[in-house]
C-alpha positions in Angstrom: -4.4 19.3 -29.8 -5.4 22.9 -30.5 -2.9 26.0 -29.5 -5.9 26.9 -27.1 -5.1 23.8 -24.7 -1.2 23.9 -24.2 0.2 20.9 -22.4 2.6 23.4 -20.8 1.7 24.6 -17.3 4.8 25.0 -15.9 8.6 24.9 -15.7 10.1 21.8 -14.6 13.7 21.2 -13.8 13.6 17.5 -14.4 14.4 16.4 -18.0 12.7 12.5 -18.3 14.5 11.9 -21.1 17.9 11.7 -19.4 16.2 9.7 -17.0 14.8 6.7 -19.2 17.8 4.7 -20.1 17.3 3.6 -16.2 14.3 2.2 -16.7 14.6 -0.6 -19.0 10.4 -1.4 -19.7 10.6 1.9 -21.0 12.2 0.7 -24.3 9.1 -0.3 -26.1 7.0 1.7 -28.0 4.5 1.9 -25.5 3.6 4.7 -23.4 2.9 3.6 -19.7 0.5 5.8 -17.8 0.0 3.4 -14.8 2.5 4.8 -12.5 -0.1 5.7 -9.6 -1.1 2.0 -9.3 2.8 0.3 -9.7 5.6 2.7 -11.1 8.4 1.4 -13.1 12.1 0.4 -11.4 15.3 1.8 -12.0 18.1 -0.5 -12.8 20.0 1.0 -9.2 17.4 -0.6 -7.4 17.0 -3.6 -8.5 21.3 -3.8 -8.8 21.1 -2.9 -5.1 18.6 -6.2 -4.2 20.8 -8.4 -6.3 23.5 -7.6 -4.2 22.3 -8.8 -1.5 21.0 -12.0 -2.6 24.4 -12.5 -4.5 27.0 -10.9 -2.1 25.8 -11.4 1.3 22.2 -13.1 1.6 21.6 -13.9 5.1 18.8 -12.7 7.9 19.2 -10.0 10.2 19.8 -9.2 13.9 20.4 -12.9 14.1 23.6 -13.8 13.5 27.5 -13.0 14.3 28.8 -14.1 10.9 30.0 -11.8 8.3 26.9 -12.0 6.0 24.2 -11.3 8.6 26.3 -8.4 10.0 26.3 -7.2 6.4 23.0 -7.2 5.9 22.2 -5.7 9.3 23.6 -2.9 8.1 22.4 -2.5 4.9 18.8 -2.6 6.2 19.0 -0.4 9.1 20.7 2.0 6.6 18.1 1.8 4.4 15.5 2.0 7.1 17.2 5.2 8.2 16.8 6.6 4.3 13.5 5.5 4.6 12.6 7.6 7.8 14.2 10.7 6.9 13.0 10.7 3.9 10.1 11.3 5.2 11.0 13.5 8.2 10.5 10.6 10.6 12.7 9.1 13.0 13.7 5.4 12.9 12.5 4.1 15.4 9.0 5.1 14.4 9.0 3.3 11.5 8.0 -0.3 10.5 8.4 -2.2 7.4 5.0 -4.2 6.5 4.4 -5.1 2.7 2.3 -2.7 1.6 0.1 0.3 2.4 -2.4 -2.3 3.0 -1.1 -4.1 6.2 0.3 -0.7 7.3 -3.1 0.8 7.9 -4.5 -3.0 9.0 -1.8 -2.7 11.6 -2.8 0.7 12.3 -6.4 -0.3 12.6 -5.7 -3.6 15.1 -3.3 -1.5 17.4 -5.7 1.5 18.0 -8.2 0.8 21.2 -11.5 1.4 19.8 -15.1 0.5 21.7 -18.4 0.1 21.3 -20.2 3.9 20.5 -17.0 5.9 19.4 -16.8 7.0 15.5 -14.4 6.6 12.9 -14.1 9.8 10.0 -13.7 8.3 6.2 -14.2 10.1 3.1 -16.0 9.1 0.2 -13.0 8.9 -2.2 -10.7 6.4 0.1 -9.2 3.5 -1.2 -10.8 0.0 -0.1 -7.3 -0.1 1.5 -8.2 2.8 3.9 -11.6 1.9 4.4 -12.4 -2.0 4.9 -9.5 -2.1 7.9 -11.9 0.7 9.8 -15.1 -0.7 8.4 -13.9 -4.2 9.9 -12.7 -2.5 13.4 -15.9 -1.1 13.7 -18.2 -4.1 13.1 -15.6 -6.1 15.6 -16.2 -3.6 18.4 -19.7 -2.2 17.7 -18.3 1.4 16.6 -19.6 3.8 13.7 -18.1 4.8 10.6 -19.3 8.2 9.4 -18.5 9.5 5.7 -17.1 12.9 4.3 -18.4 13.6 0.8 -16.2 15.9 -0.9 -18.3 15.8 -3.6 -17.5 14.7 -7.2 -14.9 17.2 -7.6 -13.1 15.9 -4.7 -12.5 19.3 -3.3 -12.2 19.3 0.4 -13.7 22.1 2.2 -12.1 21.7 5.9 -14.8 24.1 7.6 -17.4 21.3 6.6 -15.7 18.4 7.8 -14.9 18.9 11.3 -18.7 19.4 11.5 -18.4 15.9 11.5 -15.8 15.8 14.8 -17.7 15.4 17.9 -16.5 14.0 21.7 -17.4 10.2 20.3 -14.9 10.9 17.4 -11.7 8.7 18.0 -10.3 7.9 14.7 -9.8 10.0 11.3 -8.6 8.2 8.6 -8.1 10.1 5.1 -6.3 9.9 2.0 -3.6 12.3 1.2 -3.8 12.5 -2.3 -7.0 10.8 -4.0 -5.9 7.8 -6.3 -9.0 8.4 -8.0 -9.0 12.4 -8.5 -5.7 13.4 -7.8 -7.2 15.5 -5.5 -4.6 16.8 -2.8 -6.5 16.7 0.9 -5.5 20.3 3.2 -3.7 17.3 5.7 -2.4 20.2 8.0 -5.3 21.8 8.6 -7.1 18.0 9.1 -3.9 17.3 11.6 -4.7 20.6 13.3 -8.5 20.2 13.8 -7.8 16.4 15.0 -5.3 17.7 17.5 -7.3 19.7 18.9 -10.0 17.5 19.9 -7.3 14.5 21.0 -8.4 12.4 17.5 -6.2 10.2 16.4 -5.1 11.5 12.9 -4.3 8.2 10.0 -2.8 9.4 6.7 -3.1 7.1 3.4 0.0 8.4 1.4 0.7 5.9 -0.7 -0.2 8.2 -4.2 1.8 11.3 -2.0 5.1 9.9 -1.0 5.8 9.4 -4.0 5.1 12.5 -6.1 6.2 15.5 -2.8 7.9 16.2 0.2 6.8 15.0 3.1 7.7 15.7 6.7 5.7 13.9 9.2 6.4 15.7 12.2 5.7 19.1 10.5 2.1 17.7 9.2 1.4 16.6 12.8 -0.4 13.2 12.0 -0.2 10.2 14.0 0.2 7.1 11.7 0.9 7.5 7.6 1.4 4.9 6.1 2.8 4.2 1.9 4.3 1.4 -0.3 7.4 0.7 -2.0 6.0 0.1 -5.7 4.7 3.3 -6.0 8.0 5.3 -5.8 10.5 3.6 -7.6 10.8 0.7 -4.8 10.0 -3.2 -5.3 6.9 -4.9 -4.6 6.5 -6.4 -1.4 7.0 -3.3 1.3 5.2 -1.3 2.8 6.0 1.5 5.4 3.5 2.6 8.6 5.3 5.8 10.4 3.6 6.0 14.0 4.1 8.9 16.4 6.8 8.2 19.0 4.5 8.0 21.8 1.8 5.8 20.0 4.7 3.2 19.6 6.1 3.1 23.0 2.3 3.0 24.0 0.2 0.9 22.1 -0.3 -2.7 22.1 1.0 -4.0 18.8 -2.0 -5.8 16.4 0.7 -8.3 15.3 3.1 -9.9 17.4 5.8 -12.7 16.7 9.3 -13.4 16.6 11.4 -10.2 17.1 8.5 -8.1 18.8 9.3 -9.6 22.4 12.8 -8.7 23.9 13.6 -12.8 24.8 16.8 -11.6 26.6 14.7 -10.2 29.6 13.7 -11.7 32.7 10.6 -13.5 32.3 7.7 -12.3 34.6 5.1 -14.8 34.2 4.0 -16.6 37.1 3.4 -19.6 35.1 3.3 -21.0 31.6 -1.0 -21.0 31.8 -1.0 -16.8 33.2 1.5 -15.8 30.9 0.0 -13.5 28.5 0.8 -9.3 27.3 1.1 -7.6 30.6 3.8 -10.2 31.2 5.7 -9.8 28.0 8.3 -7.2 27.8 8.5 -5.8 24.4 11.6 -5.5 21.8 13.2 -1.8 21.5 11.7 0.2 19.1 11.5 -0.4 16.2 11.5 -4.0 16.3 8.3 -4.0 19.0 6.2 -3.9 15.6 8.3 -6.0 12.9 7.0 -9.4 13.6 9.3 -12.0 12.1 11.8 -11.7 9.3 11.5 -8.5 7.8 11.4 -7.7 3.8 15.2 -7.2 4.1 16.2 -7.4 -0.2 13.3 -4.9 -0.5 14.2 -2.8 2.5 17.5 -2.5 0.7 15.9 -2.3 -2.7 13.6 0.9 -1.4 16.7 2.9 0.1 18.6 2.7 -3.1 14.7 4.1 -4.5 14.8 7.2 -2.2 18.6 7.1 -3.1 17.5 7.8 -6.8 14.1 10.2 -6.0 16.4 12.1 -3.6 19.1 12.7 -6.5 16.3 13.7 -8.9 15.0 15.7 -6.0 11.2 15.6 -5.0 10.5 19.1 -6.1 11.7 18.2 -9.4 9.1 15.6 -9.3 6.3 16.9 -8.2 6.3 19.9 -10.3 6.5 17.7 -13.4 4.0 15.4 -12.8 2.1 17.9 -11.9 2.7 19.9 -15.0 2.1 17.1 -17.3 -1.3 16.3 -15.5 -2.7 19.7 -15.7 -1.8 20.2 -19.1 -3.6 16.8 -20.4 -6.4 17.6 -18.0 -7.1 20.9 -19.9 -6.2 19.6 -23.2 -9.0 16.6 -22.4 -11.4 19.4 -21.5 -11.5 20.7 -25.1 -12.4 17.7 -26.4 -16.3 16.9 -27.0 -17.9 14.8 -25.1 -15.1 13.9 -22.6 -16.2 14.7 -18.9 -12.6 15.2 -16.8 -12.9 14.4 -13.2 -11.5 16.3 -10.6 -11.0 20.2 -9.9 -9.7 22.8 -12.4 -7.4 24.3 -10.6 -3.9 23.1 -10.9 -2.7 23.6 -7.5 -5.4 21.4 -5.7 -4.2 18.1 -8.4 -0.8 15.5 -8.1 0.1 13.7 -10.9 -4.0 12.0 -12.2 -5.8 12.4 -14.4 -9.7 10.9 -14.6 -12.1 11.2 -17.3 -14.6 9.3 -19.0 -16.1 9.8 -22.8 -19.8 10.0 -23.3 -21.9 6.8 -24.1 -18.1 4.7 -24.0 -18.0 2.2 -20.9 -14.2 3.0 -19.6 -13.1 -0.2 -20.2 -13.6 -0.1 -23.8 -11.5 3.3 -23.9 -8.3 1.9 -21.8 -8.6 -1.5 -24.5 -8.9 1.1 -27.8 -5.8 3.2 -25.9 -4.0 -0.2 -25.2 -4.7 -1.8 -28.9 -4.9 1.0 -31.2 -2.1 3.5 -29.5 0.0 1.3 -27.3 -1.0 3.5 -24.2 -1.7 1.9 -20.9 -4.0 3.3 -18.4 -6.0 1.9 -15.9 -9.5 1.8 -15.9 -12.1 0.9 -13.4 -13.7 2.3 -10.1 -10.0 2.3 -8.5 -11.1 0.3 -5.6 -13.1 3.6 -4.7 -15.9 1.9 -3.5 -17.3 4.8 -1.9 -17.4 7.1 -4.8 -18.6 5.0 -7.5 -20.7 1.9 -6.1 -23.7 1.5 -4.0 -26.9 3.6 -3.1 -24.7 6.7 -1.6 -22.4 6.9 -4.7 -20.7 10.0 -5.6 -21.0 9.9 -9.4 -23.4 7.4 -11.4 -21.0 6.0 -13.1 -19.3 2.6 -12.7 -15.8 3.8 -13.3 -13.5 5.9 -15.3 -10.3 5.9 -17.3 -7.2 7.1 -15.1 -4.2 8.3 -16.5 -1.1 9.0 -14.4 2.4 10.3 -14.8 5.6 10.3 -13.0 9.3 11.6 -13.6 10.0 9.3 -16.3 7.3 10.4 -18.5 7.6 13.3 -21.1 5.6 16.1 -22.6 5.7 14.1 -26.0 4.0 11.2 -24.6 1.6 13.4 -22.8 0.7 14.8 -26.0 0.6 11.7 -27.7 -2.3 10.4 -25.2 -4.5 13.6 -25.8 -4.1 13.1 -29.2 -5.3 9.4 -28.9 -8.5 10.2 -26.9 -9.2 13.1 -29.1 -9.0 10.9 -32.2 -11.4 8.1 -30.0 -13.8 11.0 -28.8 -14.0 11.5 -32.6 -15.3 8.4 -33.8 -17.4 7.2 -31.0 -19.6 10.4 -31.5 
C-alpha cells in the first residue's frame, strides 16, 4: 500500500480489537470479509438462546405454566428491543424468518390490480424484486425499473419522473448489497407521500450498519434479517405503518392471526370466510403460528450488544474501513472499483473486479493463498449484472464487506493481497 492511498478516512470510536474475544470464529487466522451476506455472533447471543432452550423452553401465549409465562416474556421483551431499535412501535412489528418472507408478506398483503405499476431499481436484491415481479404477473400489473447507473448513485429528481397516477407501489433498497450505495430514502418517502404511493424499504444491509427511525424516514413497510446484525439465522423482521396493519388483509394467516375467543359471526360453516373472521390484536394479526421465539430472544440480546457498542460507533467504522480499501484498490492497476467515490454516499462494501480475472478465481486466490473470505458473484443482483438490460457487462464481481469486528490491520492485509494478485495476473 503506498502513503498516497491511506486506509484512514476517519476517526472511529469503536476499537474491534476489544471486541473480538466475543466472537469466537474470529480465532483463526483468517480474515472474514463476508459480513454483509451473514455476520458473525457474539457469545451473549447465542448464551441468551441457550437459555431458553435450557432454562425454560416452552411456546408462547399458550400456556399458564411457569415456562411459557417465561418465555412470553422474554419474547415480547425482545420484540420491544427490536421495535425501538428501530424507532417503531410494537405492535407494528412481525417476526418472519428473513428479509425474504418480510417483503413476500409485504407483497401478498398490498391490493394491487390489473394496470397499476410497481417502482424497482436496477441494483435490488432478487429478494426485493421476484415478490413484486410475481405480484404483478398474478394480477396483470407493470413493473417499471430505476437505473441508477453503474455507479449506483441515485439522482432523486430523475426518479419520480417515473411516479405517475397508476404508480401504487415503490419498492427500493436502502443500502445496495452490491455497491454499498446508500439510497436518499427520505426524500423517496417524501415524493411517495405525496402522490399516496405506498413506500417498501429493503434494509437488510442498513439496519445493521446505522440508525434507523422508521417513523422519522416516513416509509410504510421495511423490512431486515437477524443474521446480518449480530442476530441468529432464522428471523426476519417486516415493520408496517400502524394504519397498514390495522387495515390490510394479512397474506398469511394461521393459528394466532384470528382472535378464537370472539364471537363467531359466520352464518354457517360453508359462508364462513375473511369478512367473518375477526382478527388477533396487533401484533399477532400477522404472526401466523409459532413464532421464532429462541431467535426472537437471540436478536434482542444482538441489539442488546450493537446498542452497547452504539450504532454510530458502527457505522462510522465500517464506513472508514470501506472507504479507505476502496481508495487503496483504486491505485492498483488494473482493478476497476465499483460504486461512487465519495465517501459519504458508501456503508460498509466494497466491489471491484481485476482486469481479464473472472471474480471467482480472485475470491478462490484470496481464500487459498491469503486466508481472506469474500464473496463473489452477481449478489443475486439480477438486474444489474444479467440479461439484455444489464447495468455492467460483467457477470459478477468480488465484494468485500466489513463490520465492527473487523480492524484497520486486516483491512490492510486485503489491499495488500489484491495488490500482490493484480501483480501477477498482469
Amino acid at each position: 500500500m503506498t502513503a498516497t492511498t491511506p486506509l484512514h478516512h476517519g476517526a472511529s470510536a469503536l476499537d474491534p480489537t476489544r471486541l473480538r474475544s466475543d466472537f469466537p470464529c474470529l480465532a483463526s487466522e483468517s480474515v472474514y470479509l463476508d459480513s454483509v451476506a451473514s455476520s458473525l455472533t457474539p457469545v451473549s447471543v447465542v448464551e441468551a438462546m441457550n437459555e431458553y432452550y435450557f432454562s425454560y423452553r416452552a411456546n408462547v401465549h399458550r400456556g399458564s405454566y411457569d415456562a411459557s409465562m417465561m418465555a412470553s416474556e422474554q419474547y415480547e421483551a425482545a420484540l420491544a428491543k427490536v421495535a425501538a431499535f428501530i424507532g417503531a412501535d410494537p405492535e407494528e412489528v412481525v417476526f418472519t424468518s428473513n428479509t425474504t418472507l418480510a417483503l413476500n408478506l409485504a407483497a401478498l398483503s398490498l391490493p394491487l390490480s390489473a394496470g397499476d405499476e410497481i417502482v424497482l431499481s436496477t441494483l435490488e436484491h432478487t429478494s426485493n424484486m421476484a415478490p413484486w415481479a410475481l405480484k404483478a404477473y398474478q394480477v396483470g400489473a407493470t413493473i417499471r425499473w430505476y437505473n441508477p447507473g453503474p455507479e449506483g448513485v441515485f439522482e432523486i429528481d430523475d426518479f419520480v419522473k417515473l411516479l405517475n397516477e397508476r404508480t401504487r407501489i415503490v419498492a427500493l433498497t436502502y443500502v445496495s448489497n452490491v455497491l454499498g450505495t446508500v439510497y436518499p430514502v427520505e426524500a423517496i418517502a417524501n415524493a411517495c407521500s405525496e402522490r399516496g404511493i405506498v413506500y417498501v424499504v429493503d434494509a437488510a444491509q442498513a439496519v445493521p450498519h446505522r440508525r434507523i427511525d422508521v417513523h422519522a424516514l416516513g416509509c410504510d413497510f421495511l423490512a431486515f434479517s437477524g443474521h446480518k446484525m449480530l442476530g441468529p439465522t432464522g428471523i426476519g423482521v417486516l415493520y408496517m405503518k400502524r394504519e397498514h396493519a390495522e387495515t390490510l388483509m394479512p397474506g398469511i394467516a394461521g393459528g394466532g392471526t384470528i382472535d378464537t375467543t370472539a364471537e363467531c359471526r359466520c352464518p354457517s360453516i360453508d359462508e364462513c370466510g375473511p369478512k367473518y373472521v375477526t382478527f388477533s390484536a396487533l401484533p399477532d394479526k400477522w404472526q401466523a403460528g409459532t413464532p421464532p421465539i429462541a431467535e426472537a430472544i437471540g436478536l434482542g440480546a444482538a441489539v442488546d450488544y450493537l446498542q452497547a457498542v452504539g450504532m454510530e460507533n458502527v457505522h462510522r467504522h465500517s464506513q472508514s474501513l470501506a472507504a479507505g480499501v476502496a481508495g487503496a484498490l483504486r491505485s492498483i492497476p488494473g482493478i476497476q472499483v465499483y460504486g461512487p467515490e465519495e465517501a459519504s454516499l458508501l456503508s460498509s462494501i466494497v466491489s471491484f473486479n481485476l482486469a481479464n480475472v473472472p471474480p471467482d478465481e480472485v475470491g478462490r486466490m484470496l481464500n487459498e493463498r491469503y486466508h481472506i473470505a469474500v464473496r463473489s458473484g452477481a449478489h443475486c443482483a439480477l438486474s444489474y449484472f444479467m440479461g439484455a438490460d444489464a447495468v455492467v457487462d460483467v457477470p459478477g464481481n468480488v465484494r468485500a464487506s466489513f463490520y465492527l469486528y473487523n480492524t484497520q490491520e486486516e483491512a490492510q492485509q486485503f489491499a495488500s493481497a489484491v495488490r500482490e494478485i493484480a501483480s501477477f495476473c498482469s
